[in-house]
N, C-alpha and C positions, 0 to 999 in steps of 0.2 A: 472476260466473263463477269455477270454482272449479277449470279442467285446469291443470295444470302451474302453479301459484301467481298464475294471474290471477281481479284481483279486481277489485268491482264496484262505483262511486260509488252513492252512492243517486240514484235516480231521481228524489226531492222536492226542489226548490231550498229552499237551506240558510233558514231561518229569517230571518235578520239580513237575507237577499238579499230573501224572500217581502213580511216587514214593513217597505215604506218608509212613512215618513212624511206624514200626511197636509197637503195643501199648500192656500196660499189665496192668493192674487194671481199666480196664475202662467200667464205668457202660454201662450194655447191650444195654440197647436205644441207645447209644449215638455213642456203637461201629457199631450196624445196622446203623445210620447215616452215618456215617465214611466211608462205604463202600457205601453206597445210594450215598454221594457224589460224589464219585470217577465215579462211573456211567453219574451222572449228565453229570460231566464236561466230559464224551465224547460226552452223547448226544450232551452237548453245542457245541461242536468242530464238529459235526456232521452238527449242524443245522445252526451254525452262519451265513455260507454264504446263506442259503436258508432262513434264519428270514431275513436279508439285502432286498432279491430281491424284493417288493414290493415296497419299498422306490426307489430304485438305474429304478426300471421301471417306477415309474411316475415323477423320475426325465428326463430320457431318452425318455418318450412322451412329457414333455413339452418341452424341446427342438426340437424333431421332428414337433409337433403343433404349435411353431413360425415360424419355418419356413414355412410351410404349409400356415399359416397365408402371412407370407411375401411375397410368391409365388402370393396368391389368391390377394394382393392388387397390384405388381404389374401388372397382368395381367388384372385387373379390371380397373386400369390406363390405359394400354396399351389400352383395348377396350373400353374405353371415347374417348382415343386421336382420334385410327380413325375413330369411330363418328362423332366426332368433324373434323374431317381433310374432312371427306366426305361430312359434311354439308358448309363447307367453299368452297372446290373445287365445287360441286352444286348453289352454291353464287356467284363464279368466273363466271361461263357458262352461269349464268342467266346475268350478267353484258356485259357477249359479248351478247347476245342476244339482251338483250337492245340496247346498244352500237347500234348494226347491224342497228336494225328497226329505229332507229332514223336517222343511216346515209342515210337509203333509206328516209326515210320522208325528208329529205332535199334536194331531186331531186323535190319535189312536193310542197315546201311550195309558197305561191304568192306574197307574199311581203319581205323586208329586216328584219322588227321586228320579223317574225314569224323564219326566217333563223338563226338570231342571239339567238333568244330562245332557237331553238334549238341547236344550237352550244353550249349554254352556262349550256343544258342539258347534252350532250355527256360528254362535262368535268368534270361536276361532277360523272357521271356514270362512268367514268373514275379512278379518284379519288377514288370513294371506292372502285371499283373494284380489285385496283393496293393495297390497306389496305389492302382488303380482302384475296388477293394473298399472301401477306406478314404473316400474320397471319396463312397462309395454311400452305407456306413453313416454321415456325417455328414449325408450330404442327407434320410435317412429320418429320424435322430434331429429336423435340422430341420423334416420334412414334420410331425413330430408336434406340435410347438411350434407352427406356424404355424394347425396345425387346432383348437388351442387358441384362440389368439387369434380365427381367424376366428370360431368357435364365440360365445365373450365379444361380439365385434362387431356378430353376426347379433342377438344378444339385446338388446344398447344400443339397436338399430336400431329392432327389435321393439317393445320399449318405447316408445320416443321415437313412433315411429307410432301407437303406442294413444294415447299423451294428443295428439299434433297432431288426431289425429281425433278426441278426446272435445272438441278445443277447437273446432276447427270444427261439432260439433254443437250445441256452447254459442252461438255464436256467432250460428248459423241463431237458435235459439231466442230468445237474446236480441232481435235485429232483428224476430223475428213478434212478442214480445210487447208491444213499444214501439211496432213502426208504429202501432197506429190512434192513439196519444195523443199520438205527433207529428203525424201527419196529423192530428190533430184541435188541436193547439197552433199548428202552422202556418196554419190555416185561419184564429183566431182572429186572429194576429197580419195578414194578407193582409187581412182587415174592416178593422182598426185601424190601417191606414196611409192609410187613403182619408181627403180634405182636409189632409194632410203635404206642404208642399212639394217635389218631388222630389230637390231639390238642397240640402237641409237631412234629407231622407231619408237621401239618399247620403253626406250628413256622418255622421250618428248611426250607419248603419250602421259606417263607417271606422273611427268611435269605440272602438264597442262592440268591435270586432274590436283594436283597435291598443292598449285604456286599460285590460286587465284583466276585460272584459263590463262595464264602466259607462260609461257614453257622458252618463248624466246624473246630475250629481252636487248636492248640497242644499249648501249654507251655512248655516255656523253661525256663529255671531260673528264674523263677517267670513272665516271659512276657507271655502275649499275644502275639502269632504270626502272629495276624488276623491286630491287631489296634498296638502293640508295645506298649504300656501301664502296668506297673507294678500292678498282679495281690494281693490281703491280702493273706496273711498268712493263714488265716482260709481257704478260698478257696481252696488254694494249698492244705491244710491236707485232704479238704473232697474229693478232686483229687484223693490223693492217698490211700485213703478207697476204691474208685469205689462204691460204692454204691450209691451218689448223682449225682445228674446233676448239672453242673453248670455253670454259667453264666459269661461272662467279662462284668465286673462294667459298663464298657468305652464302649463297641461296642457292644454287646449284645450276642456276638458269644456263642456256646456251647464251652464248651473246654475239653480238655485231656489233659492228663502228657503223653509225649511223652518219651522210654527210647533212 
């Protein structure tokens, strides 16, 4: 899968995982194991990138939902500002209004003090008016800048949604084109556990899950091939009986004498 830089394991369990070694005196459970795992690790190789996608999708909405976020605050700014720009300029209108009716009252006052009152009203009506103007004009310059940004934000946003949706149609695709050869890997391995102890089942499953996907490891010259840890002596001999199972001291792995 290829939206927003996710990419895709191969679906073929890796070569080295495919060829294990063929084996000869090795107790029955262990070689049903053996071959159960080999299964496993396709399914794993099957599934790995479709166990990912839940993780890799709510990583991929929280980034699409900042942005979202970032979008809805500047535009929430943006529509304060001209609020704010429209109750300012309504401020301005009211101040020539005033302004106006005072200049006309001063056609009609009857004496000097009542003139200079008013004179000395106008100017302050004045005064704030020319505040209040200045304050318009900074919230307009801001209304502009903020319509910028939103603009820049609504497009990141845009973006960001084209590829979360090109990933979620990867995603659908990817899951239809793997189900049936899980469903048909799983099926195999479900035959392949029948005559498995259950409680040696539930071991190897543990294994497999807790030791890397190797649950059953070979011996080679006395090592463990799972941990690399030198196995006793005794061990090695009941190996090559085949008749016991047995365990590495160090990692817990089943193991085999590999020829």
């Amino acid at each position: 899968m290829s939206a927003g830089g996710w990419q895709l394991h191969s679906a073929a369990p890796a070569a080295a995982e495919a060829a294990l070694p063929r084996t000869e005196r090795v107790h029955q459970h262990v070689k049903k194991l053996l071959e159960l795992q080999k299964v496993d690790l396709e399914i794993t190789s099957l599934t790995r990138d479709i166990d990912a996608l839940p993780a890799e999708q709510q990583k991929r909405r929280r980034k699409l939902d900042e942005l979202d976020r970032v979008l809805a605050e500047k535009r929430l700014a943006m529509q304060k500002c001209e609020l704010d720009s429209r109750a300012l300029d309504k401020a301005v209108r009211g101040n020539d209004d005033e302004i106006k009716r005072l200049n006309e009252r001063l056609n009609i006052v009857r004496n000097n003090a009542e003139y200079q009152a008013t004179l000395f009203q106008i100017e302050a009506v004045r005064k704030d008016r020319d505040v209040t103007q200045d304050e318009c004009l900074k919230l307009i310059e801001s209304l502009e800048v903020l319509k910028a940004e939103a603009a820049t934000a609504e497009a990141a946003a845009a973006e960001e949604r084209k590829v979360f949706d090109a990933f979620l149609a990867e995603a659908d695709k990817l899951r239809a084109s793997r189900a049936g050869a899980i469903g048909e890997a799983r099926g195999r391995r479900q035959a392949m556990t029948d005559g498995v102890p259950p409680d040696l089942l539930k071991e190897y499953d543990g294994l497999y899950k807790a030791r890397q996907n190797l649950a059953v490891a070979r011996v080679q010259d006395s090592f463990c091939q799972g941990c690399y840890n030198k196995i006793t002596m005794n061990d090695v001999s009941r190996l090559m009986g085949g008749t016991a199972i047995v365990r590495c001291g160090s990692c817990q792995r089943l193991l085999y004498l590999a020829t």
